[in-house]
C-alpha positions in Angstrom: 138.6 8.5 159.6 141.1 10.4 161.5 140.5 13.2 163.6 142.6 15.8 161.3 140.8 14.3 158.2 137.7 15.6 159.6 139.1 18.7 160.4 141.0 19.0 157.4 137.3 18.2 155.6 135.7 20.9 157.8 137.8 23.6 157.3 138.1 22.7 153.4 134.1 23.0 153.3 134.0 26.3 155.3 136.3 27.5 152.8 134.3 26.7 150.0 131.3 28.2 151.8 132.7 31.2 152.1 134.0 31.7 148.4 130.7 30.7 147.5 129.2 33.5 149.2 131.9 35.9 149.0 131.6 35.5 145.3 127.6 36.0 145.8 128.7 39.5 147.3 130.3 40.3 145.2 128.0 39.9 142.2 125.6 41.4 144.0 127.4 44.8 144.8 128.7 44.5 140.5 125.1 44.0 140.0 123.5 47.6 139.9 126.8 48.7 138.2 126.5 46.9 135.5 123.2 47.6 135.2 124.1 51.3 135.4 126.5 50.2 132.7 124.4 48.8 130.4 121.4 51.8 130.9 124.4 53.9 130.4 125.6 52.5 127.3 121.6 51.7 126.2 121.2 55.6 126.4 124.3 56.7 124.8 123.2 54.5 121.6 119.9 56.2 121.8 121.6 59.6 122.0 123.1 58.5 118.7 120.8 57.1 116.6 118.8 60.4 117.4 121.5 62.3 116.5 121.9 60.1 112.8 118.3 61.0 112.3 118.9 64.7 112.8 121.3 64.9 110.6 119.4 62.9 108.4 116.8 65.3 108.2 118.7 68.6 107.7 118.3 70.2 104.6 122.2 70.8 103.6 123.5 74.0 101.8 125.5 73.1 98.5 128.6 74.1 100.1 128.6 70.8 102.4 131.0 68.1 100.6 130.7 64.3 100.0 131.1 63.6 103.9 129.7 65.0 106.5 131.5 65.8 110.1 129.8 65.2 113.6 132.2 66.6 116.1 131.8 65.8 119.9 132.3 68.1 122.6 132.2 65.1 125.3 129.6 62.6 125.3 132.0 59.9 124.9 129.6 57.2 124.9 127.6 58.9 122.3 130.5 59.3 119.8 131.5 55.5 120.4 128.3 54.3 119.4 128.1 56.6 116.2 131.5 55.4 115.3 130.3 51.9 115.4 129.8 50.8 111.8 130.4 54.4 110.5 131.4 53.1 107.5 128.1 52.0 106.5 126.3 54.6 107.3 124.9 57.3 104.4 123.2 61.1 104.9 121.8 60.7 101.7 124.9 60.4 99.0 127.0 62.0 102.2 129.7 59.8 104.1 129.2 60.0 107.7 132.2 61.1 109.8 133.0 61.6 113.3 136.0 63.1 115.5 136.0 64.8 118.9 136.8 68.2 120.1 139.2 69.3 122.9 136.8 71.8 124.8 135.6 75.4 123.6 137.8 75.1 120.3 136.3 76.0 116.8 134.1 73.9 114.7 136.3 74.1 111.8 135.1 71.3 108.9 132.0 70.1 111.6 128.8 69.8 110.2 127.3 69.2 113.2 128.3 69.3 117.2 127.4 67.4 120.0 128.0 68.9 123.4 127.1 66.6 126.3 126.0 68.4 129.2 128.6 67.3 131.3 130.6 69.7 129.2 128.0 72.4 129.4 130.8 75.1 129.8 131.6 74.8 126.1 127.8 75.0 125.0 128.1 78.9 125.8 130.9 79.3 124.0 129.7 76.9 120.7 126.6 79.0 120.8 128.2 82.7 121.0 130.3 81.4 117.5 126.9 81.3 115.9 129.1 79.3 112.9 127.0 79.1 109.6 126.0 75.6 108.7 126.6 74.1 111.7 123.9 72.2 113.4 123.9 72.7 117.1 122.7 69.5 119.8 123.1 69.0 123.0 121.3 67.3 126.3 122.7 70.6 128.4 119.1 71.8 130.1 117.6 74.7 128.3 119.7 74.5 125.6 117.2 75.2 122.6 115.9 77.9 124.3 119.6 79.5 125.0 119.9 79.9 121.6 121.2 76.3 120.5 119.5 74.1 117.8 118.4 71.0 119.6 118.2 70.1 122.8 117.7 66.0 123.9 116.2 65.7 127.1 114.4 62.5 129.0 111.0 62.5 129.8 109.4 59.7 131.6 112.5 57.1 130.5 112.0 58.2 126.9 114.5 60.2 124.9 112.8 63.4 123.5 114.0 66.5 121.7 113.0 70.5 121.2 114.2 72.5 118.6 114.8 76.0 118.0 114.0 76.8 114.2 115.4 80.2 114.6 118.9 78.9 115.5 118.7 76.5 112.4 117.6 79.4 110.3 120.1 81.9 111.2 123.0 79.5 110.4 121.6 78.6 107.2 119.7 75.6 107.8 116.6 74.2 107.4 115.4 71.2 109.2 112.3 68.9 108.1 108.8 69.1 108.6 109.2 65.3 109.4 111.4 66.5 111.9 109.6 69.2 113.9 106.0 67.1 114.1 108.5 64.8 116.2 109.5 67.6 118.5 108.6 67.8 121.9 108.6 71.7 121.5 109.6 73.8 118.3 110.9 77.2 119.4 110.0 80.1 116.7 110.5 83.4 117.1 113.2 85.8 118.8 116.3 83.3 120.2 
């Protein structure tokens, strides 16, 4: 074998070293991300299927149509995992729909609203409109207690909730004994 061969061989073999290892870098620095990622997304599903359940176990007013309207003030994960395979999923005889709204704007034809509390700006605002029939939830700290319906908090890596009867009350509804024993807190009294 020739002296350039070798070299040739050498340098070939360093390069494939180093791919190997730059590619090991790299997916270990992607690593945590995507496992951010994936708690990320893993919470945001939570988030909804907690919200489906609360909406599951409002007692409606008669004025509430055949479908009924989750709006989101952020929480774009959230609303992406409610939307998946909407169109299977029933409040009762009630279609479920979804559809987001562009900051402090009113509620108009929402059921329910989602404020995330990244957008925690707008939770004053949704709560000073004090809208009848419209069920209030956010994860913006000390929401229930601020006058909002249901707030979604963590607590030792588990998703948990209070809830502020009055709120419900005042906008005409009623929420489900089922419901509250599930509560972390249930607010009653003055809010």
């Amino acid at each position: 074998m020739s002296r350039s061969t070798l070299s040739f061989r050498a340098l070939r073999d360093r390069h494939r070293w180093r791919s190997a290892a730059l590619a090991c870098v790299l997916a270990l620095s992607l690593g945590p991300a995507n496992a951010a990622d994936t708690a990320t997304a893993r919470e945001a599903q939570f988030k909804a299927a907690y919200l489906l359940n609360f909406v599951k176990f409002i007692d409606w007013p008669p004025t509430v149509g055949e479908t009924l309207t989750v709006c989101f003030v952020g929480g774009e994960g959230v609303y992406d995992a409610l939307i998946d395979g909407i169109d299977e999923k029933r409040i009762g005889n009630r279609r479920l729909a979804a559809r987001r709204l562009d900051g402090p704007t009113p509620a108009d034809g929402c059921n329910a609203v989602y404020v995330d509390e990244a957008s925690s700006a707008s939770v004053t605002a949704l709560i000073g409109a004090r809208q009848s029939a419209v069920l209030t939830i956010s994860d913006a700290k000390s929401f229930a207690s601020q006058g909002g319906m249901i707030e979604l908090f963590t607590d030792k890596n588990r998703l948990r909730f209070n809830i502020n009867v009055d709120a419900a009350q005042k906008a005409g509804l009623r929420i489900s004994s089922s419901l509250l024993s599930l509560a972390a807190t249930v607010k009653r009294g003055e809010s």
